[in-house]
PLY file of the C-alpha trace (Angstrom):
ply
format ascii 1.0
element vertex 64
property float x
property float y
property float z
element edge 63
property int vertex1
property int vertex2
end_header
0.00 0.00 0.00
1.13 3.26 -0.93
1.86 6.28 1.63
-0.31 8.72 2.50
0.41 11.81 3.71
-2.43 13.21 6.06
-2.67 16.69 6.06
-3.98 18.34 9.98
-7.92 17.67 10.18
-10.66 20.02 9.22
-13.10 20.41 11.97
-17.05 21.82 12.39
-18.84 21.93 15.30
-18.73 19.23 17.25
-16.72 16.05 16.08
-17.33 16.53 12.27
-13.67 16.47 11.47
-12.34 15.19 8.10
-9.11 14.66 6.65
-7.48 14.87 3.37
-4.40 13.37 1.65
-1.79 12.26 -0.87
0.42 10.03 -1.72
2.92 9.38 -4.50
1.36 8.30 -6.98
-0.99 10.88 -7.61
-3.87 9.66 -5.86
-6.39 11.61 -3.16
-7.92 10.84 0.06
-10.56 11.99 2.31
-10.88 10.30 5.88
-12.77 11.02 8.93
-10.40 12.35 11.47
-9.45 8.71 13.49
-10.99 6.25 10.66
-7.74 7.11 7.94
-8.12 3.37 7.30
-11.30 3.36 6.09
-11.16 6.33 3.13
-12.60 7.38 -0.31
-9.60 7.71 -3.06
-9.70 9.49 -6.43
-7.16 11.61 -8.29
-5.71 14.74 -7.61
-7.31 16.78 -10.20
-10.70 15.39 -8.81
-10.11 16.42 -5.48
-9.03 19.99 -6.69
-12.09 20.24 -8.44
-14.59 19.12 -6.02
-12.94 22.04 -4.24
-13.28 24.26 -6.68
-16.90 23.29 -6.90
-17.77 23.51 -3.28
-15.70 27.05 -2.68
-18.03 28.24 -6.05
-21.23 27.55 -4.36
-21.69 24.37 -5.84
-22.74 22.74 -2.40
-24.48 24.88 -0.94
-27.76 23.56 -1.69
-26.40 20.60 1.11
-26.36 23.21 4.06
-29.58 23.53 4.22
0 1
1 2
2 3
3 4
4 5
5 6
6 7
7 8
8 9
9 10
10 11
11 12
12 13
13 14
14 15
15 16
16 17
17 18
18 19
19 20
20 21
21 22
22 23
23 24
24 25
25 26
26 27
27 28
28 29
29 30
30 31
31 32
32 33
33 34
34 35
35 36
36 37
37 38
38 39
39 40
40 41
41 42
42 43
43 44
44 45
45 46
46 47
47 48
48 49
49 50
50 51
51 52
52 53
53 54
54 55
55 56
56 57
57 58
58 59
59 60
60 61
61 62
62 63
């Protein structure tokens, strides 16, 4: 298994903390803060658009 390399956890309120992370090989990943071992994975250039996308507004429509 590749490396990952967790960056420091994003917290909400409460315990809603997630992490995110690369590795080597060009892969992402998105954890909850404590369950790294059980993750979603996807490229790079996916998770910097589904940040793009949520920092546009694209999301929103989920806070609600």
């Amino acid at each position: 298994m590749t490396e990952i390399q967790w960056e420091e956890p994003f917290c909400g309120e409460g315990n809603s903390c997630f992490r995110m992370g690369v590795d080597g090989s060009g892969n992402a990943y998105i954890a909850v803060n404590g369950q790294e071992d059980r993750f979603i994975t996807d490229s790079r250039e996916a998770l910097r658009t589904m940040i793009r996308d949520i920092k546009a507004g694209k999301a929103d429509h989920l806070l609600r």
